[in-house]
TIMI-2910 file (N, C-alpha, C, CB; in pm, 1 decimal, decimal comma, always signed):
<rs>
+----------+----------+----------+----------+----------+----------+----------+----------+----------+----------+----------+----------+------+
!      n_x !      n_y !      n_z !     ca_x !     ca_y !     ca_z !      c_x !      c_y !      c_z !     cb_x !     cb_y !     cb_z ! resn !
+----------+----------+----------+----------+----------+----------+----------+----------+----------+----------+----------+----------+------+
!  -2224,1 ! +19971,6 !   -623,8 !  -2349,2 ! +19959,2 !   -695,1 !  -2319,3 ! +19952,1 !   -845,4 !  -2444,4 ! +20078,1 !   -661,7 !  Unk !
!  -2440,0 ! +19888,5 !   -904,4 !  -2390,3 ! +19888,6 !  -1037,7 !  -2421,7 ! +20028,8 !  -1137,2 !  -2453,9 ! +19759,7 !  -1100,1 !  Unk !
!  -2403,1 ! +19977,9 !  -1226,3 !  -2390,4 ! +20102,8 !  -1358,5 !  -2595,8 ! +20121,9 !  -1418,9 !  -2243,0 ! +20000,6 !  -1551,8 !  Unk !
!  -2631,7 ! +20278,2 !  -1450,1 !  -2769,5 ! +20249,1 !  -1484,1 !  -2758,5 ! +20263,1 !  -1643,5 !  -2883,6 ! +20355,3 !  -1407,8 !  Unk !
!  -2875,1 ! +20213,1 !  -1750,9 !  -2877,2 ! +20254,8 !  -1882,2 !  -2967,1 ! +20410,2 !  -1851,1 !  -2956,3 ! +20125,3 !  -1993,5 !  Unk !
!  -2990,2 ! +20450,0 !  -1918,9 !  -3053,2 ! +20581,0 !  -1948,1 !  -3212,6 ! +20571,2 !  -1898,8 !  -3038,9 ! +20615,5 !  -2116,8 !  Unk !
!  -3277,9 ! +20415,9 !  -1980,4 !  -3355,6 ! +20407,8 !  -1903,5 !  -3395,6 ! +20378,2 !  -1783,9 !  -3385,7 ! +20382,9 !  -1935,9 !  Unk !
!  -3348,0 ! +20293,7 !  -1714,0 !  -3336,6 ! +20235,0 !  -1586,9 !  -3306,8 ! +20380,7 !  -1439,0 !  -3187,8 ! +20110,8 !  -1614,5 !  Unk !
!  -3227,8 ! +20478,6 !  -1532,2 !  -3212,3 ! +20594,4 !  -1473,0 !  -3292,7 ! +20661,7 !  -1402,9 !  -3184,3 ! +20657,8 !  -1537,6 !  Unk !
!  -3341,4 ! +20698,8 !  -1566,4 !  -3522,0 ! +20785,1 !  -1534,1 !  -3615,0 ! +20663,4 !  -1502,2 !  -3613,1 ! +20883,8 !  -1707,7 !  Unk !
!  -3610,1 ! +20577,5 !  -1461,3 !  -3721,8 ! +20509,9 !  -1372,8 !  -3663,2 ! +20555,3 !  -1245,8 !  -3743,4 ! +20334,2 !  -1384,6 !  Unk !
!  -3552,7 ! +20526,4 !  -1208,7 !  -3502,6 ! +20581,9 !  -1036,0 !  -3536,0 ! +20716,3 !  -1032,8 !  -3322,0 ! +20575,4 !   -989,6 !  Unk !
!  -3486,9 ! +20800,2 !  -1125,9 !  -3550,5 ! +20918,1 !  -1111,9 !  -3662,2 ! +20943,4 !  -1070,1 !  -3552,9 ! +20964,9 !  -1193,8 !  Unk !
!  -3812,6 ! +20910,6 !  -1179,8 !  -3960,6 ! +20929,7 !  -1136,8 !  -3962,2 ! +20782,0 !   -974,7 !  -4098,8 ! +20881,1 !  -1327,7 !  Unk !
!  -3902,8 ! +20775,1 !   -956,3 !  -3954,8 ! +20673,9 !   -813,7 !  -3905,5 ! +20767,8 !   -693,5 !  -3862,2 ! +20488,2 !   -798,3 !  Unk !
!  -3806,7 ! +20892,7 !   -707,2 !  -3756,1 ! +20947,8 !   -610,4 !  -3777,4 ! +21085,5 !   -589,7 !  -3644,8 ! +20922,9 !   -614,1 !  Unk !
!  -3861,8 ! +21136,3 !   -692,7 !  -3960,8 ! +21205,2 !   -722,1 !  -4029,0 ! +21277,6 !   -614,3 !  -4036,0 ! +21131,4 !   -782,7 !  Unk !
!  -4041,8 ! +21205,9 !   -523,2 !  -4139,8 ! +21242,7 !   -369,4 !  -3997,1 ! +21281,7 !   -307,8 !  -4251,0 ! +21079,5 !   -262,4 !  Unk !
!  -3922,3 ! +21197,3 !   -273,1 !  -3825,1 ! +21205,7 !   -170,0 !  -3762,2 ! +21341,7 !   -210,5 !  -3720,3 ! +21076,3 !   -163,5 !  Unk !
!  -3717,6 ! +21345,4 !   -363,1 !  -3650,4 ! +21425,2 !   -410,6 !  -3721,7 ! +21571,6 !   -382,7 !  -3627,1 ! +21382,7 !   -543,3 !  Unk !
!  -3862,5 ! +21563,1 !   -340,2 !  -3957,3 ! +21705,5 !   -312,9 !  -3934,6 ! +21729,6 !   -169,0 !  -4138,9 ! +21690,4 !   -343,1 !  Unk !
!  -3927,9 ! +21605,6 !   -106,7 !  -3901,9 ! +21667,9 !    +76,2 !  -3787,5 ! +21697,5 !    +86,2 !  -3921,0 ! +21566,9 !   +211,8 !  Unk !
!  -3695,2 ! +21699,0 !     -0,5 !  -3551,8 ! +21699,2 !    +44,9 !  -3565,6 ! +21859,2 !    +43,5 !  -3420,6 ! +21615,3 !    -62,2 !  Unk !
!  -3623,1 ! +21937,0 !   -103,8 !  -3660,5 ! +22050,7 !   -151,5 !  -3718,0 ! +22106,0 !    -15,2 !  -3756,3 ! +22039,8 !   -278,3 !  Unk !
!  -3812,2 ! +22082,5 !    +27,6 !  -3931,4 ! +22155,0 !   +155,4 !  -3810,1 ! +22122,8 !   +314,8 !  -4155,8 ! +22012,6 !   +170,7 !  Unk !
!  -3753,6 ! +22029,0 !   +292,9 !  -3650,8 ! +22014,4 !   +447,7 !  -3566,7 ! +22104,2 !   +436,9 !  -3557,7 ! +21875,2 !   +480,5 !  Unk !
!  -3482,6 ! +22087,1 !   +311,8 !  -3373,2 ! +22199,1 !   +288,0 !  -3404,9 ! +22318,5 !   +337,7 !  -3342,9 ! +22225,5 !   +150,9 !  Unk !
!  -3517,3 ! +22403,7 !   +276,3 !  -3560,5 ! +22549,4 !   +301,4 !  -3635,4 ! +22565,3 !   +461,3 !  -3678,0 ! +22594,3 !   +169,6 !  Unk !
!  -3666,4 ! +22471,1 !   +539,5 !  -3659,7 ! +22472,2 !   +615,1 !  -3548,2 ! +22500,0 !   +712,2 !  -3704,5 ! +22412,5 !   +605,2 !  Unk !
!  -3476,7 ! +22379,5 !   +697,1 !  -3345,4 ! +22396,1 !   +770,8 !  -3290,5 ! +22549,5 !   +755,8 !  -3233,3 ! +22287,6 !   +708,7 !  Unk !
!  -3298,9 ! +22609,0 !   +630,8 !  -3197,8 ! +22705,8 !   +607,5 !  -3349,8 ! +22826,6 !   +712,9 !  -3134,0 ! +22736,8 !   +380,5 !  Unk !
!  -3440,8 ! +22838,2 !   +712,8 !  -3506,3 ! +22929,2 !   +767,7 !  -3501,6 ! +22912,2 !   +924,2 !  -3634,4 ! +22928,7 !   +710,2 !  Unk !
!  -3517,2 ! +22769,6 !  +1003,1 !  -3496,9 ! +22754,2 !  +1115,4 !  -3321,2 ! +22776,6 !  +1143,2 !  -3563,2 ! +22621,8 !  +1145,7 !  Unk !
!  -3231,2 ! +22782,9 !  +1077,1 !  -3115,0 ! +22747,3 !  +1136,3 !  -3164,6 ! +22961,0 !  +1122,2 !  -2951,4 ! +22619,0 !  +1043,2 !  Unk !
!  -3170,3 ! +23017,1 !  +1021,0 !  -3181,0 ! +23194,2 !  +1044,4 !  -3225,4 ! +23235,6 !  +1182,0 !  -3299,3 ! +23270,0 !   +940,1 !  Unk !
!  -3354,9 ! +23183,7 !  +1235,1 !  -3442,4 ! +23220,0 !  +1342,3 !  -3284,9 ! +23218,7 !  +1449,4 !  -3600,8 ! +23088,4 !  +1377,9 !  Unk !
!  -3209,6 ! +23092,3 !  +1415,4 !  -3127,4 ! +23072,7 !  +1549,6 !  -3041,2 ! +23168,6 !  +1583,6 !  -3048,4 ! +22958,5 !  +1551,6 !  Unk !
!  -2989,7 ! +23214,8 !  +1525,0 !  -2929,1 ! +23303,4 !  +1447,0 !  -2893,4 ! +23430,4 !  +1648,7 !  -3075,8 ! +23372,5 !  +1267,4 !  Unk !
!  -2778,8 ! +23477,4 !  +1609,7 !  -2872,4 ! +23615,3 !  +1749,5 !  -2926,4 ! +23727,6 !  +1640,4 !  -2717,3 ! +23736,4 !  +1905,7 !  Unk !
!  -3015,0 ! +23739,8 !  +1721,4 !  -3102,5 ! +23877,1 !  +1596,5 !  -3217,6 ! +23816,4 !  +1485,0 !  -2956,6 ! +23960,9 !  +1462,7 !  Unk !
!  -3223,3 ! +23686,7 !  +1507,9 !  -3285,4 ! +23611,8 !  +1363,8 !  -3412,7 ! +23653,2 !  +1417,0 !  -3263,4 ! +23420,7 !  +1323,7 !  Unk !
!  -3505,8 ! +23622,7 !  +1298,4 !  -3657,5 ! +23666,7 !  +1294,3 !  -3706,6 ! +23563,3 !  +1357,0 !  -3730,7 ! +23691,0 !  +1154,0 !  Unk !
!  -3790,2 ! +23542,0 !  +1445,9 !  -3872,4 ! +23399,6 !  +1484,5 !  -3919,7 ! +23350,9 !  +1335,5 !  -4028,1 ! +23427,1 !  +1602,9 !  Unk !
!  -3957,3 ! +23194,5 !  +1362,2 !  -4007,1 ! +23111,0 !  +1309,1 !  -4104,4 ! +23053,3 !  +1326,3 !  -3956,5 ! +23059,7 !  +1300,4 !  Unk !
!  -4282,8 ! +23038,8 !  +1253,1 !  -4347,6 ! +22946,4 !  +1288,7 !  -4274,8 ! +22781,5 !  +1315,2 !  -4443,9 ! +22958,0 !  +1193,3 !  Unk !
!  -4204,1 ! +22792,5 !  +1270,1 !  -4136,6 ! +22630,2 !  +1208,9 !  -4085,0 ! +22586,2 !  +1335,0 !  -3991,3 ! +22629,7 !  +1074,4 !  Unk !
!  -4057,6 ! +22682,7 !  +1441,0 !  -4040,9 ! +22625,0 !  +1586,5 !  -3870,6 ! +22641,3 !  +1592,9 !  -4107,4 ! +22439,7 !  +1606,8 !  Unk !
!  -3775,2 ! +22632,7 !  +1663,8 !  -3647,4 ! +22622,1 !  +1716,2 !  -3567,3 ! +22534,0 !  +1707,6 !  -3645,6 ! +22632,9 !  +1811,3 !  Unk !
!  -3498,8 ! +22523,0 !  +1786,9 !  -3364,1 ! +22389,7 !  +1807,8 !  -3389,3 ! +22278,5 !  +1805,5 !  -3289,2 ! +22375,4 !  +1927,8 !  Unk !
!  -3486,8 ! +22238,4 !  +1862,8 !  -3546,7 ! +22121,4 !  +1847,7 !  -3596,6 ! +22057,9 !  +1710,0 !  -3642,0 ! +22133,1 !  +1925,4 !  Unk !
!  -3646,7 ! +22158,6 !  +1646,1 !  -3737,1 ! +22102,1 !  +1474,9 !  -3605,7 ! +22164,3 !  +1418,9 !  -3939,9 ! +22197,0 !  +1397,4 !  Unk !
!  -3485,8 ! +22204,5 !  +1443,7 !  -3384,8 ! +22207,4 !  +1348,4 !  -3338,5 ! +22127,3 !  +1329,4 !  -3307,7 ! +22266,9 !  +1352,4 !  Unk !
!  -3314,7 ! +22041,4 !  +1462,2 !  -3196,9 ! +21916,1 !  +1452,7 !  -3298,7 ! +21781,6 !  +1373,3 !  -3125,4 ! +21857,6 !  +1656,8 !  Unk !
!  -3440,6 ! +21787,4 !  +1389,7 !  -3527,3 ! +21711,5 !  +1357,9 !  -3488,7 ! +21735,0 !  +1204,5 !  -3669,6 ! +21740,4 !  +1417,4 !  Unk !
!  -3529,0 ! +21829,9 !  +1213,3 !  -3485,1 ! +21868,9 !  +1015,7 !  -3371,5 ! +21833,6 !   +954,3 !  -3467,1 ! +22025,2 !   +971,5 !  Unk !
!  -3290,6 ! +21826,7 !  +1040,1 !  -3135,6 ! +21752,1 !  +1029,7 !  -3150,7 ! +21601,1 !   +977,0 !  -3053,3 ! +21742,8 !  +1195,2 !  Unk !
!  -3210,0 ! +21590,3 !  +1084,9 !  -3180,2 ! +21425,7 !  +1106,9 !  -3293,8 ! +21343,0 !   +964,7 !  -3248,9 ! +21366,8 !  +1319,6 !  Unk !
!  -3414,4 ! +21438,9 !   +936,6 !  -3450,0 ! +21385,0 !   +818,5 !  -3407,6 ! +21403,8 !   +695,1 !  -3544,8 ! +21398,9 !   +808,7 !  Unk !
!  -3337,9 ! +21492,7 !   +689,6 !  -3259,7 ! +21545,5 !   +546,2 !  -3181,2 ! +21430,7 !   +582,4 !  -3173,0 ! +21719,6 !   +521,6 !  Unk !
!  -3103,1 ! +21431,8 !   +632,8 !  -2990,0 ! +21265,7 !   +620,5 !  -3043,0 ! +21178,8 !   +592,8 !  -2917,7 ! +21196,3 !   +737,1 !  Unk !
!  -3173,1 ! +21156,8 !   +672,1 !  -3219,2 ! +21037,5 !   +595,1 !  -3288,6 ! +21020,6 !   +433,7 !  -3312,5 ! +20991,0 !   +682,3 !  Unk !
!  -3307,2 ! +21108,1 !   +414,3 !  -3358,1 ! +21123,9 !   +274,7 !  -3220,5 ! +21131,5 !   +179,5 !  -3458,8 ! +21268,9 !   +261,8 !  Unk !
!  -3105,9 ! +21143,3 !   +208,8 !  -3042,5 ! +21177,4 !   +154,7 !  -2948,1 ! +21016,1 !   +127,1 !  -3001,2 ! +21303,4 !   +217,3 !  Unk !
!  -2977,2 ! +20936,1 !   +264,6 !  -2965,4 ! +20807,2 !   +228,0 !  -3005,2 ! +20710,1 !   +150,9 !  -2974,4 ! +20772,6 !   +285,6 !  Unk !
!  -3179,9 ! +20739,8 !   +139,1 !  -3265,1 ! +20695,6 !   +110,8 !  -3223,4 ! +20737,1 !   -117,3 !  -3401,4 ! +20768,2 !   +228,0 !  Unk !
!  -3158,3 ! +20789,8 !    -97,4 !  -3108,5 ! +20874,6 !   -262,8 !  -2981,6 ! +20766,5 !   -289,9 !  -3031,3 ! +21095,7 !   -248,1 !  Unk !
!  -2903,9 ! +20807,3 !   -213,4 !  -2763,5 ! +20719,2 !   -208,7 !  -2776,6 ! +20547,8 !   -251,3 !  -2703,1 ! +20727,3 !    -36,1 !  Unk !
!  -2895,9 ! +20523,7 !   -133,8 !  -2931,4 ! +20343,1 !   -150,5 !  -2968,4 ! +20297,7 !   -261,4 !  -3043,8 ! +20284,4 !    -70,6 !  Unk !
!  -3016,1 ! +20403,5 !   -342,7 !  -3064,2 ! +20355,0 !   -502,5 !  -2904,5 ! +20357,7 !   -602,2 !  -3208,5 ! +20502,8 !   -583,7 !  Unk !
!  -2810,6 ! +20354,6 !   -565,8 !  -2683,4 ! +20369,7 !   -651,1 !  -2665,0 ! +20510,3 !   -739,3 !  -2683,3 ! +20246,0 !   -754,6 !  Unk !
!  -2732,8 ! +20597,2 !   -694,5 !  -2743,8 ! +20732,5 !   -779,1 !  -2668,6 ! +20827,8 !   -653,3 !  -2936,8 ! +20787,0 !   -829,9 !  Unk !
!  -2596,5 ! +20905,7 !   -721,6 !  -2463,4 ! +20973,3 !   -623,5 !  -2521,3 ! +21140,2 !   -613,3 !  -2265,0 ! +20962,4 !   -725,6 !  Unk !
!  -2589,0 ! +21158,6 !   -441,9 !  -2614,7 ! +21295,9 !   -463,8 !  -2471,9 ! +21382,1 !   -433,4 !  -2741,8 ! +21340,9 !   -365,6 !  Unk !
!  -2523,4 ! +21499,7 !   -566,7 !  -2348,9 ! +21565,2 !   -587,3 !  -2378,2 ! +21695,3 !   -502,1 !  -2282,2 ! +21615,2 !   -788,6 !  Unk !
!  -2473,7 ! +21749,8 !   -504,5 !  -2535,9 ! +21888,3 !   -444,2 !  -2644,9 ! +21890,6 !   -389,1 !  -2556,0 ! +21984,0 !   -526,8 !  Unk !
!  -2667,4 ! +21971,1 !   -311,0 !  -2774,6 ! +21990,4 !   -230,3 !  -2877,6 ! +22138,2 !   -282,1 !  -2704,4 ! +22002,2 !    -75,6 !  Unk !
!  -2792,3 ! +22211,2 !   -307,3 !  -2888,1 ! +22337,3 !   -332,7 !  -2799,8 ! +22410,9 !   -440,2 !  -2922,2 ! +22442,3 !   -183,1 !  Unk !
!  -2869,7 ! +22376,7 !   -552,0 !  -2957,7 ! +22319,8 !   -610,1 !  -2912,6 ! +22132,3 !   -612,6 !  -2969,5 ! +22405,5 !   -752,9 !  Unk !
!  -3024,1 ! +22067,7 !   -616,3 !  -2994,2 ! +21927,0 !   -606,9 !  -2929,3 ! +21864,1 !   -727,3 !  -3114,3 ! +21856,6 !   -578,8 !  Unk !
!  -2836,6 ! +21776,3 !   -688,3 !  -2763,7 ! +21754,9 !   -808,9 !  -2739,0 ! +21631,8 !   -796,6 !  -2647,7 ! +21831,8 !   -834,8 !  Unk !
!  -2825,9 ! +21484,7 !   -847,4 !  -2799,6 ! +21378,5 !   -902,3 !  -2752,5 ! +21317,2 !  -1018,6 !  -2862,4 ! +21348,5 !   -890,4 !  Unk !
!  -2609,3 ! +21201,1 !  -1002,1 !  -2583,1 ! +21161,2 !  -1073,0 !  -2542,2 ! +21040,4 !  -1085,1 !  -2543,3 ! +21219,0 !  -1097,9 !  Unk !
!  -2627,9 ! +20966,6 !  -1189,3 !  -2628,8 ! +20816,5 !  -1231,0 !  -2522,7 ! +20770,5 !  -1297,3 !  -2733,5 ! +20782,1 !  -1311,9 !  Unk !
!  -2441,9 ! +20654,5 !  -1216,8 !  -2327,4 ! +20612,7 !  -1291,0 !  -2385,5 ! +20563,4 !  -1401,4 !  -2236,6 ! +20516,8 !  -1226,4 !  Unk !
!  -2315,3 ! +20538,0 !  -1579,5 !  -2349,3 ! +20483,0 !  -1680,6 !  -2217,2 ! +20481,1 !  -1743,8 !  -2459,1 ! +20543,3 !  -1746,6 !  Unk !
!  -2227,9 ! +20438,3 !  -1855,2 !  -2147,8 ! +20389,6 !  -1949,7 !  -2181,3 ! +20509,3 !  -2100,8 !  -2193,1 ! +20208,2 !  -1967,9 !  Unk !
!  -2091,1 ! +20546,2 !  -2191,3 !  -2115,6 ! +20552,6 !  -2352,6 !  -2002,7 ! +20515,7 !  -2432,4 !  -2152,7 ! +20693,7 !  -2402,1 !  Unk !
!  -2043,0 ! +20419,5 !  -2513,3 !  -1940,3 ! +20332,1 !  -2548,7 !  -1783,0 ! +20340,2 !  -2470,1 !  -1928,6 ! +20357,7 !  -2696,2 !  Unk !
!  -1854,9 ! +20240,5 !  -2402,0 !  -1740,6 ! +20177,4 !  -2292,6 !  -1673,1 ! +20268,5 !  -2228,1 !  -1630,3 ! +20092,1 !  -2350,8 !  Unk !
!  -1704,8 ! +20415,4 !  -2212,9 !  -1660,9 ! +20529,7 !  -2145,4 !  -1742,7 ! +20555,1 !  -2004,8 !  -1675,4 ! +20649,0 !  -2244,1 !  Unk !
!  -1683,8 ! +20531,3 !  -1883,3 !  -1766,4 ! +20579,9 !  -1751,6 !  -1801,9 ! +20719,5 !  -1771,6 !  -1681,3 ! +20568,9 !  -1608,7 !  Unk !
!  -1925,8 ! +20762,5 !  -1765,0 !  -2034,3 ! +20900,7 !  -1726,4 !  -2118,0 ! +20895,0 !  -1655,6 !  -2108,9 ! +20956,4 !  -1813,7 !  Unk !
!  -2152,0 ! +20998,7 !  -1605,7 !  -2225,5 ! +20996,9 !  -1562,8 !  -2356,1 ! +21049,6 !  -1580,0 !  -2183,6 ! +21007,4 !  -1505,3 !  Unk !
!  -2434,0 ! +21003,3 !  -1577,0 !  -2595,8 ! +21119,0 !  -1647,4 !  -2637,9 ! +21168,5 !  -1529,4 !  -2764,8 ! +21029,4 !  -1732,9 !  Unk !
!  -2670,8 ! +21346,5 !  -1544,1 !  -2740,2 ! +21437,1 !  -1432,2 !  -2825,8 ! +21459,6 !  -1493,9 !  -2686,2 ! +21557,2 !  -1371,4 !  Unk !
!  -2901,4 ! +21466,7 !  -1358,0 !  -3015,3 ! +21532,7 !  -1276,9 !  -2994,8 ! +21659,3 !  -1245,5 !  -3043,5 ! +21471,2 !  -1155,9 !  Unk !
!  -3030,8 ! +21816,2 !  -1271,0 !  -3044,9 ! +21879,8 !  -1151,0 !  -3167,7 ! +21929,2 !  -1137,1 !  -2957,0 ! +21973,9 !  -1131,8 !  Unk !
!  -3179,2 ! +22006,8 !  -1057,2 !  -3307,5 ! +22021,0 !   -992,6 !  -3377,0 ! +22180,1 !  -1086,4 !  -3275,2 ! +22039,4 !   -792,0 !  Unk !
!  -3463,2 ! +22097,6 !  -1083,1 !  -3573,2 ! +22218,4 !  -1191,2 !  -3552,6 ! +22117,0 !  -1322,7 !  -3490,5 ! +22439,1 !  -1232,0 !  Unk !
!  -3515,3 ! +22050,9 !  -1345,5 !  -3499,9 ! +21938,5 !  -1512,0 !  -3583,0 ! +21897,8 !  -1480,3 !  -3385,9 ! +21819,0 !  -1565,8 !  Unk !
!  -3644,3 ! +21873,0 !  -1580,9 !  -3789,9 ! +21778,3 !  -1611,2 !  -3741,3 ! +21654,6 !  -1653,7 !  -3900,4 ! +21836,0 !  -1737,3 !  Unk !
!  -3636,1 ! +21585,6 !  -1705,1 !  -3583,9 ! +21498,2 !  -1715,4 !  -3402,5 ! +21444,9 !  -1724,7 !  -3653,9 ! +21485,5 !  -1792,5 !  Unk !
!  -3403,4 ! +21374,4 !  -1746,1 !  -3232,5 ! +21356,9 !  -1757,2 !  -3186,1 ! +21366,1 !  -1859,5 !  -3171,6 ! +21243,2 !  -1721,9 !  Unk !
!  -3123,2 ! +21470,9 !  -1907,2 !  -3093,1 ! +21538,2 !  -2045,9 !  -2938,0 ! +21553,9 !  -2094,9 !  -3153,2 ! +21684,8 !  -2040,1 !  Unk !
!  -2864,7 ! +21577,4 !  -1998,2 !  -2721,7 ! +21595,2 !  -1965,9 !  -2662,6 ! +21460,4 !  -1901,2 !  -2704,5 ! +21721,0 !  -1864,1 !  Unk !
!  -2520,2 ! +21479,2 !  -1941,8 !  -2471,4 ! +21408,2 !  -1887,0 !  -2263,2 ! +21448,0 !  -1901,3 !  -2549,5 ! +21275,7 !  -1945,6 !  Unk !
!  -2194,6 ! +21382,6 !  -1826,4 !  -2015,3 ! +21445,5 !  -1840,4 !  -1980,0 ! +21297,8 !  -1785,7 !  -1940,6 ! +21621,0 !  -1710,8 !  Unk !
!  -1841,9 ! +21279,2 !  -1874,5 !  -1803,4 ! +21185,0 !  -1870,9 !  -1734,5 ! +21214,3 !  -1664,1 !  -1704,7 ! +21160,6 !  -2025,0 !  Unk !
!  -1720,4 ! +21064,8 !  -1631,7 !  -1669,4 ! +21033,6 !  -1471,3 !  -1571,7 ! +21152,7 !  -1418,1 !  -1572,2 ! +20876,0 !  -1462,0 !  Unk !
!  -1458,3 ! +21156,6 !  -1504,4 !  -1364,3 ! +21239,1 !  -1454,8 !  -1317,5 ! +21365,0 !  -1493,8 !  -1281,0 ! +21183,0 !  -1452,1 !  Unk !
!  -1510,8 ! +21439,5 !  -1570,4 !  -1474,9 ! +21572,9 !  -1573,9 !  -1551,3 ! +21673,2 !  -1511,4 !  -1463,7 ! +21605,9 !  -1690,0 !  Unk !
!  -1634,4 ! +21582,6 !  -1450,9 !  -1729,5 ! +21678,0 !  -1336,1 !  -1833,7 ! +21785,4 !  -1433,1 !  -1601,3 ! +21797,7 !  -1216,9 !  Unk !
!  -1924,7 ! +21841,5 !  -1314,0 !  -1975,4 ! +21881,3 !  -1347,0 !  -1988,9 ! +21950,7 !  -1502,6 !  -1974,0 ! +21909,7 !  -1264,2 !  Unk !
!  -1884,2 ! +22061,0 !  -1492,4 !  -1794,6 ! +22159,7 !  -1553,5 !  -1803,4 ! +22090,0 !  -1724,8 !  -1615,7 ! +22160,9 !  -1464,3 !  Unk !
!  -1819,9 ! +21944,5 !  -1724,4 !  -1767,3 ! +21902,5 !  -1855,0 !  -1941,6 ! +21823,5 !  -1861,1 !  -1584,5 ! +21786,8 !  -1859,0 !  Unk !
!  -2023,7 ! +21886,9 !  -1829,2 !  -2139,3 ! +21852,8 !  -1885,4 !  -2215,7 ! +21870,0 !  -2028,0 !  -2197,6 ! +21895,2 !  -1813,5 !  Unk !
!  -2270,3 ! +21780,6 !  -2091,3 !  -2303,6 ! +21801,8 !  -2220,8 !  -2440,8 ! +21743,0 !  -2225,3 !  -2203,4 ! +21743,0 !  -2320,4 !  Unk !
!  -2521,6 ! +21803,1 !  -2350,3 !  -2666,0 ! +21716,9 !  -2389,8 !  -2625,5 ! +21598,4 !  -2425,4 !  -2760,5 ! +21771,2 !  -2513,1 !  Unk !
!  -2701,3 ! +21528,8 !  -2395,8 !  -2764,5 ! +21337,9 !  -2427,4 !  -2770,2 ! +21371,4 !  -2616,9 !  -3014,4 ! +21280,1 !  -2324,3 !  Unk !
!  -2653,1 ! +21286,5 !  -2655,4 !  -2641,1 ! +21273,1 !  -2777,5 !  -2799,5 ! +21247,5 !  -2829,6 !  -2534,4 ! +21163,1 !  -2804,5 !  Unk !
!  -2872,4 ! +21334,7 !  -2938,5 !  -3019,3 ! +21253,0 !  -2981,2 !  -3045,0 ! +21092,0 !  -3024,8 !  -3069,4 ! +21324,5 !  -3107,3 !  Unk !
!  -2972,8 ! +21064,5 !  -3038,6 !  -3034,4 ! +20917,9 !  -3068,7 !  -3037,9 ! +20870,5 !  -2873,0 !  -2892,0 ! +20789,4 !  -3205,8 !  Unk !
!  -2972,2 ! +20870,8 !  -2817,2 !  -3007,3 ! +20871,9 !  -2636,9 !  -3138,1 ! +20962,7 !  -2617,4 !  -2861,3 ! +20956,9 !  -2527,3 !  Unk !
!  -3197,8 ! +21071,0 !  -2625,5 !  -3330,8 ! +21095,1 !  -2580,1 !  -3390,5 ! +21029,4 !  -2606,1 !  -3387,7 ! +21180,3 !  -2599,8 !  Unk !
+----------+----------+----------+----------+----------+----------+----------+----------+----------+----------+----------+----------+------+
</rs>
């Protein structure tokens, strides 16, 4: 896939917006139905084995549905998207994580997370 500008980013961003909320409501699901399974776990309104693997099988797909836009999910809990880009002619990547109100951060390709920094101001 190709490379995003900053803006083109946060448009994928606000378009994934929804998906990016069920992934939120499947996740905590999964993690409460997989407890119930548990020996000793508390029942669940959320139902058993059956709506676990269901919960499975839609988190993957949502998680595809993230991937197909060229934006690389890095984490799950907390969610952690990141848009390949460029700054002067340097591969980075700009993140997402979850609870950001926008895309603010970003670390160059090959320093991960760990080497995350604010969006130089003239980029906001």
């Amino acid at each position: 896939m190709g490379l995003f500008t900053l803006p083109e980013a946060r448009a994928e961003l606000a378009r994934l917006r929804p998906v990016l909320a069920e992934i939120v409501t499947v996740r905590a699901d999964m993690v409460e139905l997989s407890a119930a399974l548990t020996p000793g776990g508390a029942p669940t309104p959320l139902g058993g084995l059956p709506e676990r693997k269901a919960a499975e099988a839609r988190l993957n797909e949502l998680m595809t549905t993230v991937q197909e836009t060229g934006a690389e999910l890095k984490g799950m809990a907390p969610l952690l998207i990141d848009f390949p880009a460029t700054f002067d002619d340097v591969p980075v990547l700009l993140c997402w994580l979850e609870g950001d109100d926008d895309i603010t951060w970003y670390h160059r390709a090959d320093l991960g997370f760990a080497g995350r920094r604010p969006l130089p101001p003239e980029s906001r």
